[in-house]
PyMOL Python script that loads the backbone (N, CA, C, O; Angstrom):
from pymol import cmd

cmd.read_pdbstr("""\
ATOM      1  N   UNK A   1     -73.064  11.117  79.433  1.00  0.00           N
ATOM      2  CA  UNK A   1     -72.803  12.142  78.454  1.00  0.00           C
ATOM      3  C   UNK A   1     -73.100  13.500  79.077  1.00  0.00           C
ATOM      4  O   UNK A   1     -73.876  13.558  80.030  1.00  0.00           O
ATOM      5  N   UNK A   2     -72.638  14.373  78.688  1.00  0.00           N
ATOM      6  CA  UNK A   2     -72.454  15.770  78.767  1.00  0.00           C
ATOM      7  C   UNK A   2     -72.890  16.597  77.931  1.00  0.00           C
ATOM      8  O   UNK A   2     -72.485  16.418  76.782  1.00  0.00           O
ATOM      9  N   UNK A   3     -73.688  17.579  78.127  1.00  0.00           N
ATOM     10  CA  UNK A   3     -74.047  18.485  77.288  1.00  0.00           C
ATOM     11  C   UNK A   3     -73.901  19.792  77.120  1.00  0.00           C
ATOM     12  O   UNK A   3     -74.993  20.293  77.387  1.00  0.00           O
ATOM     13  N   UNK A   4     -73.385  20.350  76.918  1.00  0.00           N
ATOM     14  CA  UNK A   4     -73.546  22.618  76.574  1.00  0.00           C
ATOM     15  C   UNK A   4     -74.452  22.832  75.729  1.00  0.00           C
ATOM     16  O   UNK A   4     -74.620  22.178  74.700  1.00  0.00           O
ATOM     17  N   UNK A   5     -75.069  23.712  76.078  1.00  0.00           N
ATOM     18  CA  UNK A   5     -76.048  23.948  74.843  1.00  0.00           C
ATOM     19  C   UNK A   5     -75.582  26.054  75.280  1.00  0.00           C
ATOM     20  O   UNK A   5     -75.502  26.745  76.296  1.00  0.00           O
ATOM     21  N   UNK A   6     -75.390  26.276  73.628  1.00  0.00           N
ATOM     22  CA  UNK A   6     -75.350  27.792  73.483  1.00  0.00           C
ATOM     23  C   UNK A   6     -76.526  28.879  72.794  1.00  0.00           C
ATOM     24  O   UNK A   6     -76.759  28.731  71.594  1.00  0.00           O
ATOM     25  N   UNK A   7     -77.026  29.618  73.307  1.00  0.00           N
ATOM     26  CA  UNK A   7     -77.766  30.345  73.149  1.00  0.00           C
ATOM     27  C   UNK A   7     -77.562  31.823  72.839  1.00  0.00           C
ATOM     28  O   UNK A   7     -76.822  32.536  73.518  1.00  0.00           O
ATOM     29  N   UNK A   8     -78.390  32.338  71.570  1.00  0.00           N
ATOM     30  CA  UNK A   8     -78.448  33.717  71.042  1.00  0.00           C
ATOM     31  C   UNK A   8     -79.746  34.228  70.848  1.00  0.00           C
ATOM     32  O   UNK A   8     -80.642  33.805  70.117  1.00  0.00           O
ATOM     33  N   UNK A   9     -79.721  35.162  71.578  1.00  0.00           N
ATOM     34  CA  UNK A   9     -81.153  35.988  71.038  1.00  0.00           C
ATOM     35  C   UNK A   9     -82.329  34.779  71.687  1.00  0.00           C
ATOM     36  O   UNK A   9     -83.508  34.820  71.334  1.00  0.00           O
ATOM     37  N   UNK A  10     -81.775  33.662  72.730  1.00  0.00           N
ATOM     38  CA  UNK A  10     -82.988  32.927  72.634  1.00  0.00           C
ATOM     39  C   UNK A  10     -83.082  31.351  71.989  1.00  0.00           C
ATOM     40  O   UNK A  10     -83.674  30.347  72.384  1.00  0.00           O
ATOM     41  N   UNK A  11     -82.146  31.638  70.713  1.00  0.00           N
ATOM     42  CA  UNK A  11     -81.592  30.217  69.895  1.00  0.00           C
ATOM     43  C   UNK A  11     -81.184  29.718  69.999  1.00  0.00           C
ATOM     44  O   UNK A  11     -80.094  30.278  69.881  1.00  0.00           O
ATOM     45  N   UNK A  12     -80.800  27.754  70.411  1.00  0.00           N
ATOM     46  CA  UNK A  12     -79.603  27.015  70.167  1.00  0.00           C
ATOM     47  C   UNK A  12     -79.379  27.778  68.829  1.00  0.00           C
ATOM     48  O   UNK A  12     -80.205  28.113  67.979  1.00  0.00           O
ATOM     49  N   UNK A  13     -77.861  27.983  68.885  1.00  0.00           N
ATOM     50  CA  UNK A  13     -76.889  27.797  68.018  1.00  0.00           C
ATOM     51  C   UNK A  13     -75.476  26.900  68.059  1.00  0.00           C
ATOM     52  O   UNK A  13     -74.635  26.978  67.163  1.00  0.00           O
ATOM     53  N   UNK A  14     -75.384  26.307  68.866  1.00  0.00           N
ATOM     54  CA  UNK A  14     -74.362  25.817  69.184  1.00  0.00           C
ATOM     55  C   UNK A  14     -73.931  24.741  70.475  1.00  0.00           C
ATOM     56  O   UNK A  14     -73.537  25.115  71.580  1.00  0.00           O
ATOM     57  N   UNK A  15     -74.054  23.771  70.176  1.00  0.00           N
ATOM     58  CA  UNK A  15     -74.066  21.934  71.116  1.00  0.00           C
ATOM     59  C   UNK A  15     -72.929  21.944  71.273  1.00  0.00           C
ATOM     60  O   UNK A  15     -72.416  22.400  70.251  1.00  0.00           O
ATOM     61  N   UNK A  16     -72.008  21.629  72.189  1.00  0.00           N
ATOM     62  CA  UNK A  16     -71.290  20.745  72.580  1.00  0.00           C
ATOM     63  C   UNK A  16     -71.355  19.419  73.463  1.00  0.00           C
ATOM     64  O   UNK A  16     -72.116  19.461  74.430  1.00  0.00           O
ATOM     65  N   UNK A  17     -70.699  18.349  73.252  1.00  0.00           N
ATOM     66  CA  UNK A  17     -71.509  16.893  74.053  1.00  0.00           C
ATOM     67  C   UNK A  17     -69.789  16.225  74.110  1.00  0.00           C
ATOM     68  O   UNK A  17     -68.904  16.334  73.261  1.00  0.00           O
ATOM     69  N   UNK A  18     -69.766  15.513  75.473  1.00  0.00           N
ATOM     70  CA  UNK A  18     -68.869  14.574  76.010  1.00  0.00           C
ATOM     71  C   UNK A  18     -69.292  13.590  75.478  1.00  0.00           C
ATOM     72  O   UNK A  18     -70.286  13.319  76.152  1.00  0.00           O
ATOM     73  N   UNK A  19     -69.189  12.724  74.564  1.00  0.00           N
ATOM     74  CA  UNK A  19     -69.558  11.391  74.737  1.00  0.00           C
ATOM     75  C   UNK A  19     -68.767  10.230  75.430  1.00  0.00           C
ATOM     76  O   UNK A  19     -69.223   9.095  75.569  1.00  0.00           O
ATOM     77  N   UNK A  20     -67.782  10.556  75.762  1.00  0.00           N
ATOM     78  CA  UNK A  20     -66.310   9.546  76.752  1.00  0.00           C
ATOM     79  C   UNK A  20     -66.164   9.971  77.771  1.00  0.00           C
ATOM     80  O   UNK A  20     -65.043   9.847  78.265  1.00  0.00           O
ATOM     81  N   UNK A  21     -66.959  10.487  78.349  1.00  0.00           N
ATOM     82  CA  UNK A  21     -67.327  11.314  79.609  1.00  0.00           C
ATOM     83  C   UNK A  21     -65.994  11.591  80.335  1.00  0.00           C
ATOM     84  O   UNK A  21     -66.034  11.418  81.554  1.00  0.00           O
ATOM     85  N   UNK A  22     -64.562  12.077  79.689  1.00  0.00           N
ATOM     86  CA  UNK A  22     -63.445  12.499  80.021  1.00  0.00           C
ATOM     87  C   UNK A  22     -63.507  13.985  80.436  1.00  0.00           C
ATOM     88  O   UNK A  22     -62.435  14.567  80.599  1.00  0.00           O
ATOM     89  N   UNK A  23     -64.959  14.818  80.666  1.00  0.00           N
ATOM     90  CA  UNK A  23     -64.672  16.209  80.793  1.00  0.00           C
ATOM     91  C   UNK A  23     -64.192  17.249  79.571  1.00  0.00           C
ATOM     92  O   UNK A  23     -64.126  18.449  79.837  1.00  0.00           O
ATOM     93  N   UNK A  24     -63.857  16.770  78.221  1.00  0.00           N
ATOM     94  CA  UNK A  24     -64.012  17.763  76.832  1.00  0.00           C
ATOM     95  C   UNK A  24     -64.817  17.458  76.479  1.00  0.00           C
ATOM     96  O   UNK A  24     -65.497  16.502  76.851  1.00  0.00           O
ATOM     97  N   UNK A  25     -65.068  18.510  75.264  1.00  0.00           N
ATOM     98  CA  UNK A  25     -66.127  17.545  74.155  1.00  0.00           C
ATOM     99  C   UNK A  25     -65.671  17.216  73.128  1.00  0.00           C
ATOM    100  O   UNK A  25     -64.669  17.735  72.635  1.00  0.00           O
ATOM    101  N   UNK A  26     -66.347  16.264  72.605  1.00  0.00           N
ATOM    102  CA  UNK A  26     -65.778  15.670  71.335  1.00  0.00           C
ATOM    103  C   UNK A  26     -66.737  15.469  70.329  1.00  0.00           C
ATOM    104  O   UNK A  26     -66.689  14.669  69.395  1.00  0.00           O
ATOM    105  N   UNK A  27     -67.729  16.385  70.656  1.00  0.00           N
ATOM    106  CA  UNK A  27     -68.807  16.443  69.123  1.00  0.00           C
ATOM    107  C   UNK A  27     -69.345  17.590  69.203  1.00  0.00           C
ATOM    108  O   UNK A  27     -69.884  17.883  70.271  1.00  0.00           O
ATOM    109  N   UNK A  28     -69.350  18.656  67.980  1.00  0.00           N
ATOM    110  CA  UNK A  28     -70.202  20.184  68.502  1.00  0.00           C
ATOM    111  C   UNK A  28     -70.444  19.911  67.089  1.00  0.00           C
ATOM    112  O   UNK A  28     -69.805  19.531  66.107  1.00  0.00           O
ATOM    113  N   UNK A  29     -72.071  20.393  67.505  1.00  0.00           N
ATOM    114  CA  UNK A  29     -72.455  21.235  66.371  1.00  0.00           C
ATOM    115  C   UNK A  29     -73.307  22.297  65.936  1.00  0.00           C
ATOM    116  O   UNK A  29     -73.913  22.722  66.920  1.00  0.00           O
ATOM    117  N   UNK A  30     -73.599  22.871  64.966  1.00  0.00           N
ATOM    118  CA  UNK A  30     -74.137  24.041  64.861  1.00  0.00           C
ATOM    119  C   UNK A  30     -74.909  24.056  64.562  1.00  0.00           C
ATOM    120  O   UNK A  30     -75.083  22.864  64.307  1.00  0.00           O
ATOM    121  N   UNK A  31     -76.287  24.834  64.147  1.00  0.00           N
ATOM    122  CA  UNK A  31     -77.388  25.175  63.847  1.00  0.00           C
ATOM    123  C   UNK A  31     -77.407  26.493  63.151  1.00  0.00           C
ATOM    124  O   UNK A  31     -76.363  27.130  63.007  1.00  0.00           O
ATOM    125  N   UNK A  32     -78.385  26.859  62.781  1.00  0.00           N
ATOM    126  CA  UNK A  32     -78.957  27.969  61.784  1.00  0.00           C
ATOM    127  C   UNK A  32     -80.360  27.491  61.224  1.00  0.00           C
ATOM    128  O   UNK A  32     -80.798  26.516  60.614  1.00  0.00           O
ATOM    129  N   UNK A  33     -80.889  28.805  61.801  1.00  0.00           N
ATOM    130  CA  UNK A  33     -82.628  28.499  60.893  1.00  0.00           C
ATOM    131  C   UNK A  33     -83.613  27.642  61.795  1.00  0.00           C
ATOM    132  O   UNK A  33     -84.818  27.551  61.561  1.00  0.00           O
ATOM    133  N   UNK A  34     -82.716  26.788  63.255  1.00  0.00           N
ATOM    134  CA  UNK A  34     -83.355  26.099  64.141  1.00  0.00           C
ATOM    135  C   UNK A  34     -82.483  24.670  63.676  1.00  0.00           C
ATOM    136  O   UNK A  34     -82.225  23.767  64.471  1.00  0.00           O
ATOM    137  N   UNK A  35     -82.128  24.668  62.361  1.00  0.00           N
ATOM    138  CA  UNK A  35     -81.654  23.083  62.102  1.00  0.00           C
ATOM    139  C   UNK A  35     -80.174  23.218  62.239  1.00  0.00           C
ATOM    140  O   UNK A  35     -79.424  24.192  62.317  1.00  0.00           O
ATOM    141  N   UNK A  36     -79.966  21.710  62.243  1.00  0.00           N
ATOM    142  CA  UNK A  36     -78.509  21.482  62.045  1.00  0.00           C
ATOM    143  C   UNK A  36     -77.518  21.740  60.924  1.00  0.00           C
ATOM    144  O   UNK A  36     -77.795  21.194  59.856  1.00  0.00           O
ATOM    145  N   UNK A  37     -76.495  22.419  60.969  1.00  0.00           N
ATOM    146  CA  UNK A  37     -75.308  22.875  60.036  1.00  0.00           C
ATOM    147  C   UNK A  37     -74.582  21.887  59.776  1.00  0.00           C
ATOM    148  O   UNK A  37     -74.357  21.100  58.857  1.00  0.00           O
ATOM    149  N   UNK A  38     -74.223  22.146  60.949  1.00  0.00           N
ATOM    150  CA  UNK A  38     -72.771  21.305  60.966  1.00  0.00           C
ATOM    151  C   UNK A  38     -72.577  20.202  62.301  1.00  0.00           C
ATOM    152  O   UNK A  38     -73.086  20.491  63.384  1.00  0.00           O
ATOM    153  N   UNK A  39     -71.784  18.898  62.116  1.00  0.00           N
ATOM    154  CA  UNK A  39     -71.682  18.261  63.131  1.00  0.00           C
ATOM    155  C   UNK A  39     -70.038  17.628  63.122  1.00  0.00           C
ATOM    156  O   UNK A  39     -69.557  16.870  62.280  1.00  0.00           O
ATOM    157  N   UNK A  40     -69.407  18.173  64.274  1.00  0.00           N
ATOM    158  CA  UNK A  40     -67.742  17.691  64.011  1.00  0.00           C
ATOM    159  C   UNK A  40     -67.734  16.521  64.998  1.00  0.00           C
ATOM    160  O   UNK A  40     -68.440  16.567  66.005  1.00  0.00           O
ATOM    161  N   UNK A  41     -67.063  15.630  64.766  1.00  0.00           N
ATOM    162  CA  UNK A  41     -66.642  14.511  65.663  1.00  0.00           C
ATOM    163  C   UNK A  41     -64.711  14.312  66.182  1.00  0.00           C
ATOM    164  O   UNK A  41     -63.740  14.237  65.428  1.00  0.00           O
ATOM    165  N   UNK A  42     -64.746  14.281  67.526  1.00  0.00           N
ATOM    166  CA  UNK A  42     -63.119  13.882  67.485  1.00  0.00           C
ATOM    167  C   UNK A  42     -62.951  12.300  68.108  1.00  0.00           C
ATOM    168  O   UNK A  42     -63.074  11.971  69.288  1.00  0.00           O
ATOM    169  N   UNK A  43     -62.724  11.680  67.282  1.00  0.00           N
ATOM    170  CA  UNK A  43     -62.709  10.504  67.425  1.00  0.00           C
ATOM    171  C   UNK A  43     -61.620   9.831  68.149  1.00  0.00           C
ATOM    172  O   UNK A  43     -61.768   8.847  68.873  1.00  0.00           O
ATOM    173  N   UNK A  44     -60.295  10.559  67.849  1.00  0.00           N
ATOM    174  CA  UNK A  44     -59.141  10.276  68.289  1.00  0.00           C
ATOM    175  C   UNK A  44     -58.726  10.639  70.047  1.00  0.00           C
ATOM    176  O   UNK A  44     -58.111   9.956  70.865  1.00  0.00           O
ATOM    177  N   UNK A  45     -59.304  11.882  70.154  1.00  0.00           N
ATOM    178  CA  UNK A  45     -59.157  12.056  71.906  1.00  0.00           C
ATOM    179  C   UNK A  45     -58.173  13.128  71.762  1.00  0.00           C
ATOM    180  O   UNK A  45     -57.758  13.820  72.691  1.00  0.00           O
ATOM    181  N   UNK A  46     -57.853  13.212  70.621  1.00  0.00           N
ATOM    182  CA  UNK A  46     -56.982  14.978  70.924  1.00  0.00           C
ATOM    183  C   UNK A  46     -57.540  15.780  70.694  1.00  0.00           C
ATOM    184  O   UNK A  46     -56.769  16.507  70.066  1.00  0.00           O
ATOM    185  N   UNK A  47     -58.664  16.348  70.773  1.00  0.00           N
ATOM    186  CA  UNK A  47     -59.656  17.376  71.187  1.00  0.00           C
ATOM    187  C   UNK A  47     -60.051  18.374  70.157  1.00  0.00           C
ATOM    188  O   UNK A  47     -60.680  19.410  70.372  1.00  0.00           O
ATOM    189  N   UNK A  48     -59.510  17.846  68.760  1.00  0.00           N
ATOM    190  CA  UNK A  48     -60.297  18.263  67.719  1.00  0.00           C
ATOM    191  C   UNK A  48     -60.557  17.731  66.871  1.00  0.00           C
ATOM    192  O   UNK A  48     -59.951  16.664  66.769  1.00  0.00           O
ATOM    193  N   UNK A  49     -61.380  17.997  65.943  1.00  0.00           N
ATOM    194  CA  UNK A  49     -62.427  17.105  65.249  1.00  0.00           C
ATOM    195  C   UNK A  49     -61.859  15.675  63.766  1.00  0.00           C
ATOM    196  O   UNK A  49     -61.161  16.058  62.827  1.00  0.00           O
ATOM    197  N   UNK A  50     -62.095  14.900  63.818  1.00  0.00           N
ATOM    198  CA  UNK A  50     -61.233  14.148  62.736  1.00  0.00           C
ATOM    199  C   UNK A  50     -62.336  14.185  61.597  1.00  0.00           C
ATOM    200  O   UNK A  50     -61.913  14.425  60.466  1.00  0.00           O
ATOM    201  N   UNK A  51     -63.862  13.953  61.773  1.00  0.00           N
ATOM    202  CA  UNK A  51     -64.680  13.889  61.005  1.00  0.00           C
ATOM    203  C   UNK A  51     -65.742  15.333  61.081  1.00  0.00           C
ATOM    204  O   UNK A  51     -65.782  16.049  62.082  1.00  0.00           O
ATOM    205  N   UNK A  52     -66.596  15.594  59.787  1.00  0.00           N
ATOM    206  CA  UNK A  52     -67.200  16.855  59.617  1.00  0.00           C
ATOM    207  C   UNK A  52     -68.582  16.605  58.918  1.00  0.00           C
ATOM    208  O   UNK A  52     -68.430  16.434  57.708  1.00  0.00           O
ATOM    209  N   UNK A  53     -69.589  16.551  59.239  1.00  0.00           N
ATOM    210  CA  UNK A  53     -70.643  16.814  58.496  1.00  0.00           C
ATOM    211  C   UNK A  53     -71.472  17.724  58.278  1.00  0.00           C
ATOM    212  O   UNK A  53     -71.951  18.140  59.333  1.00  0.00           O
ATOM    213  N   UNK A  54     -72.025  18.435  56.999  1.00  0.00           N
ATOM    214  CA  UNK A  54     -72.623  19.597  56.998  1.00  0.00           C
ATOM    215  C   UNK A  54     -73.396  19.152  55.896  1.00  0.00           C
ATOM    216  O   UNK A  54     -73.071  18.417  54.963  1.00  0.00           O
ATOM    217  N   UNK A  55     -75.085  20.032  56.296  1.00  0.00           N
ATOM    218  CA  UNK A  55     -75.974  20.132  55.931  1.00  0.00           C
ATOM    219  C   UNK A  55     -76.235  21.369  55.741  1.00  0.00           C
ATOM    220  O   UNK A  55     -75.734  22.367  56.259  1.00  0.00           O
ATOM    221  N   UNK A  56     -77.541  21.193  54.497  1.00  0.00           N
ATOM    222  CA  UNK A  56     -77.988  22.409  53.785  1.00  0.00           C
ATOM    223  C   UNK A  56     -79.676  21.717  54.219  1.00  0.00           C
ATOM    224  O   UNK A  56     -80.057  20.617  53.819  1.00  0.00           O
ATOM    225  N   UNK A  57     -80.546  22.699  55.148  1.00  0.00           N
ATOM    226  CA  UNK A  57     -81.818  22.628  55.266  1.00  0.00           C
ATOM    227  C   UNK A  57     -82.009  21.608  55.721  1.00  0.00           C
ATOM    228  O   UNK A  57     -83.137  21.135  55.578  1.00  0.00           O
ATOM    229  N   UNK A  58     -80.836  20.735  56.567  1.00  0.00           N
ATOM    230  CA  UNK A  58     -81.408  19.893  57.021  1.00  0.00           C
ATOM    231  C   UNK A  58     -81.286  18.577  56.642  1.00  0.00           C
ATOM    232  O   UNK A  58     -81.811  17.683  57.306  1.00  0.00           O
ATOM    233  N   UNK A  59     -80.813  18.417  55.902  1.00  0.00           N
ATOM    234  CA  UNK A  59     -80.042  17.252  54.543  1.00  0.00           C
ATOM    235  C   UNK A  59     -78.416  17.341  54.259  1.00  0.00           C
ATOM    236  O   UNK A  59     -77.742  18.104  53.567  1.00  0.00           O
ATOM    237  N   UNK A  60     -78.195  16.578  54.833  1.00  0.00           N
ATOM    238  CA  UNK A  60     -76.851  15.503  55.206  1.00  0.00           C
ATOM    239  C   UNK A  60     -75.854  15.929  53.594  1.00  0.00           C
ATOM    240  O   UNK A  60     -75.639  14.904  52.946  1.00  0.00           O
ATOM    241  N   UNK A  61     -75.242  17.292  52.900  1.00  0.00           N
ATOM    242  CA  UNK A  61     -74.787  17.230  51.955  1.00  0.00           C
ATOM    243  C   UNK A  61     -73.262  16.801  51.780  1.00  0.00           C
ATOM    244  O   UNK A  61     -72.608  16.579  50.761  1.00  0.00           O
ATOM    245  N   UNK A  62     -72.929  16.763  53.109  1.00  0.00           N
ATOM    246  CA  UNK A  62     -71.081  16.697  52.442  1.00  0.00           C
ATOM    247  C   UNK A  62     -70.604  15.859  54.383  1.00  0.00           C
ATOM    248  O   UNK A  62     -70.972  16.243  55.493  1.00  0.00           O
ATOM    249  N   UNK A  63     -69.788  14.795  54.028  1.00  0.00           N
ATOM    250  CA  UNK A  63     -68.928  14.353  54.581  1.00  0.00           C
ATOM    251  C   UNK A  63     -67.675  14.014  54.627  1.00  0.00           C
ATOM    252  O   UNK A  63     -67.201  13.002  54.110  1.00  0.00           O
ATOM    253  N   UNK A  64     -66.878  15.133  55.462  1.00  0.00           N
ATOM    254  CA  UNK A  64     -65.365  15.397  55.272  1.00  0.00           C
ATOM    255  C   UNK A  64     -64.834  13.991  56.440  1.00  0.00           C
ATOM    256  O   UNK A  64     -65.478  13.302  57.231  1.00  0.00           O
ATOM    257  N   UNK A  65     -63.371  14.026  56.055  1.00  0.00           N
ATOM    258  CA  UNK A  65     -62.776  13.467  56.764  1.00  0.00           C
ATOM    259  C   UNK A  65     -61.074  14.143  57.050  1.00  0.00           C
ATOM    260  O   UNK A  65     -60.270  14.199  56.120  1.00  0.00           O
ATOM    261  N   UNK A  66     -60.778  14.549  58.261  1.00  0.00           N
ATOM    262  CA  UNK A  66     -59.711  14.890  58.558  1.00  0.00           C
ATOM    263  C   UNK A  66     -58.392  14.127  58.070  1.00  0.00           C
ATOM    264  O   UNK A  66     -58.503  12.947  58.403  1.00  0.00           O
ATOM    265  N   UNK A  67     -56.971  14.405  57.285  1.00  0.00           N
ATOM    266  CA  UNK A  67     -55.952  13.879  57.436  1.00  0.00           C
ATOM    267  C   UNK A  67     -54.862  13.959  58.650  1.00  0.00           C
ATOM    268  O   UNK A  67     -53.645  13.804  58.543  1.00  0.00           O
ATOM    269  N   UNK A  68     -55.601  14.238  59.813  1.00  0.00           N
ATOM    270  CA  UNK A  68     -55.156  14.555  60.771  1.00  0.00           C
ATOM    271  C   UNK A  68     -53.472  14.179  60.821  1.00  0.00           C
ATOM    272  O   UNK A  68     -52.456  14.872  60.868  1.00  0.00           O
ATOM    273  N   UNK A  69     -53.782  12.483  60.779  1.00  0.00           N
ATOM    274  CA  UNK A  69     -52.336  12.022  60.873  1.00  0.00           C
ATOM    275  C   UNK A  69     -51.466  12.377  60.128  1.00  0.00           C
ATOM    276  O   UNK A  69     -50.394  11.795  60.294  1.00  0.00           O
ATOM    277  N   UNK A  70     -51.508  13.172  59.300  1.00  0.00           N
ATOM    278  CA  UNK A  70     -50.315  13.922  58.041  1.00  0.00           C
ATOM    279  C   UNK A  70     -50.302  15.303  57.586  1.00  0.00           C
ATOM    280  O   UNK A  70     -49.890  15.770  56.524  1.00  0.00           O
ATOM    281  N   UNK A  71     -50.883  15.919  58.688  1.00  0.00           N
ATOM    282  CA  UNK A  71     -51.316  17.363  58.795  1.00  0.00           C
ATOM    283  C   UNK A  71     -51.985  17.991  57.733  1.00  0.00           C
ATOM    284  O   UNK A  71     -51.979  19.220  57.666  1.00  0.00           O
ATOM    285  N   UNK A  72     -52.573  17.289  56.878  1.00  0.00           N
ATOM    286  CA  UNK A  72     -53.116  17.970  55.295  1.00  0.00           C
ATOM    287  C   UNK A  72     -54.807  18.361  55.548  1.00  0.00           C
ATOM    288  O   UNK A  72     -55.613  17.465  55.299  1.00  0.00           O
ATOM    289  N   UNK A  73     -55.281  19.577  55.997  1.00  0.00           N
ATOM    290  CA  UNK A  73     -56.491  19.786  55.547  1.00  0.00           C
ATOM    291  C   UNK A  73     -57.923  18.774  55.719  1.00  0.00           C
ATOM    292  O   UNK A  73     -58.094  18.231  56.810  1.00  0.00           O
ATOM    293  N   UNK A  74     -58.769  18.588  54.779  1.00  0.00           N
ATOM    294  CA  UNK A  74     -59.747  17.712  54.944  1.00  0.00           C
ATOM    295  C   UNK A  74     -59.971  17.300  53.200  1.00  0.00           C
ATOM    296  O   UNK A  74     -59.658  18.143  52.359  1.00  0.00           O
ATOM    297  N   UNK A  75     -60.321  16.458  52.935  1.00  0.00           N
ATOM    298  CA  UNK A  75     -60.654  15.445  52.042  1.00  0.00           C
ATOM    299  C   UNK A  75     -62.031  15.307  51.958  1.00  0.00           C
ATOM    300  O   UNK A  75     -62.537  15.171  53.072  1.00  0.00           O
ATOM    301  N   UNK A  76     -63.057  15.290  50.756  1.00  0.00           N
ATOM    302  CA  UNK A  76     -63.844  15.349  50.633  1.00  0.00           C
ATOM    303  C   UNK A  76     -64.303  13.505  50.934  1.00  0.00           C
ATOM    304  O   UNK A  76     -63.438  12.768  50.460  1.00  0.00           O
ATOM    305  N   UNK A  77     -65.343  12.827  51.538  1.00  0.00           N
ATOM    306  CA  UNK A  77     -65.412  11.772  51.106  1.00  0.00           C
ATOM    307  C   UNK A  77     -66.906  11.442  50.304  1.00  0.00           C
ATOM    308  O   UNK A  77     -66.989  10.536  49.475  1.00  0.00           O
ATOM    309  N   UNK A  78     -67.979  12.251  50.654  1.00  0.00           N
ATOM    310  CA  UNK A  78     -69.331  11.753  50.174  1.00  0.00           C
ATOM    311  C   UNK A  78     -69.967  13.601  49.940  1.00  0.00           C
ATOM    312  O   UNK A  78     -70.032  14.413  50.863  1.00  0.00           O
ATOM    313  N   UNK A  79     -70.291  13.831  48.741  1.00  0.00           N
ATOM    314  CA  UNK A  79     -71.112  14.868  48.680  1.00  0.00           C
ATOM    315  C   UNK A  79     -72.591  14.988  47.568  1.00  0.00           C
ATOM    316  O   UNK A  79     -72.342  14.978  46.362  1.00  0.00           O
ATOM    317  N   UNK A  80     -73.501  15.055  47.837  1.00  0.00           N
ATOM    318  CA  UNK A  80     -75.118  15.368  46.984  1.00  0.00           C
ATOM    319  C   UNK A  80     -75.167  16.569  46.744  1.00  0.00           C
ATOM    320  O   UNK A  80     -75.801  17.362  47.438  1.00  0.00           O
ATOM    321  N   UNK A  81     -74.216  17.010  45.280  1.00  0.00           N
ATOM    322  CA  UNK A  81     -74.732  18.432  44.837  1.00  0.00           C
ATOM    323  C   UNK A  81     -76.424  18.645  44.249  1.00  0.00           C
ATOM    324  O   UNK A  81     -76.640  19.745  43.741  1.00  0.00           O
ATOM    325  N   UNK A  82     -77.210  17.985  44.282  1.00  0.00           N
ATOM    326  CA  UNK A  82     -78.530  18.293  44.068  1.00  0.00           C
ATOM    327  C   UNK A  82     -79.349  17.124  44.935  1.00  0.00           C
ATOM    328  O   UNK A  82     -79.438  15.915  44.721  1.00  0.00           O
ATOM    329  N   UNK A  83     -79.984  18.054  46.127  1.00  0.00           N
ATOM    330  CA  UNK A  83     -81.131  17.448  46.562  1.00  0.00           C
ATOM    331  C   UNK A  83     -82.538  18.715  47.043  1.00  0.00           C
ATOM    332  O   UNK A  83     -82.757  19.927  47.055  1.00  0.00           O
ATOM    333  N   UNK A  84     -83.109  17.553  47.344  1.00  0.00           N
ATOM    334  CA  UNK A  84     -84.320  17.677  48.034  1.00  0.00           C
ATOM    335  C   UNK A  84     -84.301  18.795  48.937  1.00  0.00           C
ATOM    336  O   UNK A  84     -83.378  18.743  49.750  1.00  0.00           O
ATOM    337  N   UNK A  85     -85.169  19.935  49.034  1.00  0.00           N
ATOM    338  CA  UNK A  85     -84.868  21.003  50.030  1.00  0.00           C
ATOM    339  C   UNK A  85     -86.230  20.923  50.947  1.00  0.00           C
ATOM    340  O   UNK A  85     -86.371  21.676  51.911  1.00  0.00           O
TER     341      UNK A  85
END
""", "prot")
cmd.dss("prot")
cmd.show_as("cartoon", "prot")
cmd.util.cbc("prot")
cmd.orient("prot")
């Protein structure tokens, strides 16, 4: 595996990781506050993301899923409008 790690002011803000060790990446994600935001996955190998997860404080609130194959946007599949902070 492969790693980038991006820095501001000092901060990760921003991962990128090879996991198919083909030389792209195929999982980035973001940070804010020190924690994790967001985490995209490309599962397929065309070099952008099919799946999306984003967190609030750190807690896993919403998991999208790409319609990649039919060009439509993203689809909600799992979301916790009230948790634990």
């Amino acid at each position: 595996m492969a790693r980038w790690e991006h820095y501001e002011a000092g901060a990760l803000v921003r991962v990128e990781e090879d996991l198919d060790f083909d030389g792209g990446a195929d999982k980035w994600e973001t940070r804010e506050a020190g924690r994790v935001a967001t985490v995209a996955f490309d599962e397929n190998g065309d070099g952008r993301p099919e799946r999306r997860l984003v967190y609030d404080a750190g807690v896993l609130v919403v998991s999208q899923m790409s319609r990649a194959c039919i060009g439509i946007g993203w689809t909600l599949l799992d979301s916790r409008q009230d948790h634990a902070r």
